[in-house]
C-alpha positions in Angstrom: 0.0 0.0 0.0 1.5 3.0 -0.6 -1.3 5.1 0.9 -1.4 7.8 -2.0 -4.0 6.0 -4.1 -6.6 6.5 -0.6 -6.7 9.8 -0.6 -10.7 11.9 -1.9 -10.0 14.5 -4.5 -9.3 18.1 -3.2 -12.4 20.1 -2.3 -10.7 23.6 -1.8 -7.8 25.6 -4.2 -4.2 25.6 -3.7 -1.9 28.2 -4.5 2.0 28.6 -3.7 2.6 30.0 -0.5 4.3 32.7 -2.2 1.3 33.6 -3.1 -0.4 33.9 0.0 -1.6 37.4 1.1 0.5 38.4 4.7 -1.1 40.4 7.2 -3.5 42.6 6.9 -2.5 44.1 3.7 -5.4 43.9 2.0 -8.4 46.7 0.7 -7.6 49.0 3.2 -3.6 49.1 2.8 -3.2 52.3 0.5 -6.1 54.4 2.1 -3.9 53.7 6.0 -0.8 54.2 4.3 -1.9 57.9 3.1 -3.3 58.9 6.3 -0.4 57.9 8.1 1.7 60.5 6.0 -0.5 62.9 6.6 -1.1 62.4 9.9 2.7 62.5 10.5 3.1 65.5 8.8 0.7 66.9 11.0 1.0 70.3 13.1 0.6 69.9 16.7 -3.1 70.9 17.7 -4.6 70.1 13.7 -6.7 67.1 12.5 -6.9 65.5 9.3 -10.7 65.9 7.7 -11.3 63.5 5.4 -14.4 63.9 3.3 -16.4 60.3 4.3 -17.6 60.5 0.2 -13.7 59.4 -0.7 -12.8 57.1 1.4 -13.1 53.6 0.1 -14.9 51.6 2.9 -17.3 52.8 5.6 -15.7 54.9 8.3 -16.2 52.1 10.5 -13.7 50.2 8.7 -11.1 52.9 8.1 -11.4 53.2 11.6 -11.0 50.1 12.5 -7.8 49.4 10.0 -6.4 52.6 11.0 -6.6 51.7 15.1 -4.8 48.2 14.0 -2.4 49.7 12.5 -1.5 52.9 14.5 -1.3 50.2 17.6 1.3 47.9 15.8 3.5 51.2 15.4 2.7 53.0 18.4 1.2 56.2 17.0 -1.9 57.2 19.7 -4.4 58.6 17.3 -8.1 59.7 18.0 -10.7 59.7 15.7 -14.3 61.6 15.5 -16.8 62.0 12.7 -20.0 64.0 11.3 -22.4 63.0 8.9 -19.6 64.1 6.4 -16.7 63.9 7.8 -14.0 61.6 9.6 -11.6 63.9 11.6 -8.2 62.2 13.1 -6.0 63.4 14.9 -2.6 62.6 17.2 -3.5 62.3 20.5 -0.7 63.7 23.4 1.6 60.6 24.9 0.9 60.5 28.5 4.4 60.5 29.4 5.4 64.2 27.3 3.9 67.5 27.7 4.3 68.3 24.3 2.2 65.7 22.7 4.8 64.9 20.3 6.0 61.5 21.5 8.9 63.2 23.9 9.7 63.4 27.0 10.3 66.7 28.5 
């Protein structure tokens, strides 16, 4: 027996592992990747407003892929919205008065 010939045909696809997506870099990766540059190019006190017409997914998505991805880096970020509107902004670290990420 060599225990090949027992095996059911394949129900699912296969692809290389090459292939295979990693992370989360799917739908959302360009629209994150842009609000991170412009929310690190950001002046200290301003918010981004994005207009919720050109954002690609519901706000509750961005949001959602932006909070995943700001954690994983370690960028505190805020969000609020409007009927319109998603605003986001920076928020102060705890540990600097300057709410730029330092110290003193």
């Amino acid at each position: 027996m060599d225990g090949e010939d027992h095996f059911k045909p394949m129900k699912w696809e296969s692809i290389f592992q090459a292939d295979v997506p990693k992370g989360r870099d799917g739908k959302h990766k360009q629209i994150i990747a842009q609000l991170l540059n412009d929310i690190d190019q950001l002046k200290k006190g301003s918010a981004l407003k994005i207009p919720l017409s050109e954002l690609p997914d519901s706000k509750e998505n961005i949001r959602a892929a932006l909070s995943r991805v700001s954690r994983q880096r370690g960028i505190p970020l805020a969000t609020s919205s409007t009927d319109d509107f998603l605003y986001i902004w920076k928020e102060p670290s705890k540990g600097g008065a300057d709410g730029d990420g330092s110290k003193g």
